[in-house]
C-alpha positions as CSV (number, residue, x, y, z in Angstrom):
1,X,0.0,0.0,0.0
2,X,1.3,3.8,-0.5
3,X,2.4,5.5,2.5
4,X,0.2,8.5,3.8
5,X,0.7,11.8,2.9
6,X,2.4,13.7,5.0
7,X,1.3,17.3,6.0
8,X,4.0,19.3,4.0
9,X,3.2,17.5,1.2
10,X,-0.6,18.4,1.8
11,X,0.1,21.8,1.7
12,X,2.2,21.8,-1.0
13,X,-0.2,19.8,-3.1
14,X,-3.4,22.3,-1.8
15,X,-1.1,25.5,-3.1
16,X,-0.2,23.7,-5.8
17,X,-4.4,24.0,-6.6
18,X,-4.7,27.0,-5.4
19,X,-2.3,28.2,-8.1
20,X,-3.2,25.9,-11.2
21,X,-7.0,27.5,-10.1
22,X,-5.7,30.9,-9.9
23,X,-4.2,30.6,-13.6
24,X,-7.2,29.6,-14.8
25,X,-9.1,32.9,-13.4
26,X,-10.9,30.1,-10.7
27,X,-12.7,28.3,-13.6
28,X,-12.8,24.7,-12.7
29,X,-13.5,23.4,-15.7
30,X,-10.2,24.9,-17.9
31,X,-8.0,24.1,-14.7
32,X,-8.9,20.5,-15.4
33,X,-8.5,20.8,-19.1
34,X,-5.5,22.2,-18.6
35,X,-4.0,19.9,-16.0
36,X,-5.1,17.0,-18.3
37,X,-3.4,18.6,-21.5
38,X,-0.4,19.1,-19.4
39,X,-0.1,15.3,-18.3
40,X,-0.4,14.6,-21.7
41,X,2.3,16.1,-22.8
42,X,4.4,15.0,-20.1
43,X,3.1,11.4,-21.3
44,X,4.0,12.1,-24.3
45,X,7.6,13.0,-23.3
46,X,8.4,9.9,-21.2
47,X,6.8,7.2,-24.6
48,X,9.6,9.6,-26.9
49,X,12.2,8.9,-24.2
50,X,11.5,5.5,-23.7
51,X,11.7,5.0,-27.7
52,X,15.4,6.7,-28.2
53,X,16.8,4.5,-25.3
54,X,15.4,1.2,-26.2
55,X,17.3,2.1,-29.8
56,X,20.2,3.3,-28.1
57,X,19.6,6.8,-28.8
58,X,20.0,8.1,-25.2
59,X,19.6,12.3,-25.1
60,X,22.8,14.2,-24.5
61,X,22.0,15.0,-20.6
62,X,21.9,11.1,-19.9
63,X,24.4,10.3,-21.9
64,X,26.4,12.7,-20.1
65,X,25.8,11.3,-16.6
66,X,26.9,8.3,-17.8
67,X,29.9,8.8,-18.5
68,X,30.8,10.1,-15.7
């Protein structure tokens, strides 16, 4: 099972709302749209990064802490 949240992270994660609401003038419905676009992309990101390492095409920041 997860552990429970602990209370700095509840208040990070409540700002966190606060803000994402106050970016979207308080309208509910675009914060959700935009939070859900956002994941997406983020999605997104990880599949393309997942595809150029299993073909050995690592980007240039991991390939530099590789090396090292």
């Amino acid at each position: 099972m997860s552990e429970p949240v602990s209370t700095a992270d509840r208040h990070h994660y409540e700002q966190a709302c606060d803000q994402a609401i106050a970016m979207c003038d308080g309208n509910l419905r675009s914060t959700i749209k935009a939070l859900i676009m956002a994941n997406e992309y983020l999605e997104n990101e990880v599949h393309e990064l997942q595809a150029a390492i299993s073909c050995g095409c690592a980007p240039v920041g991991l390939a530099k802490s590789d090396a090292a």
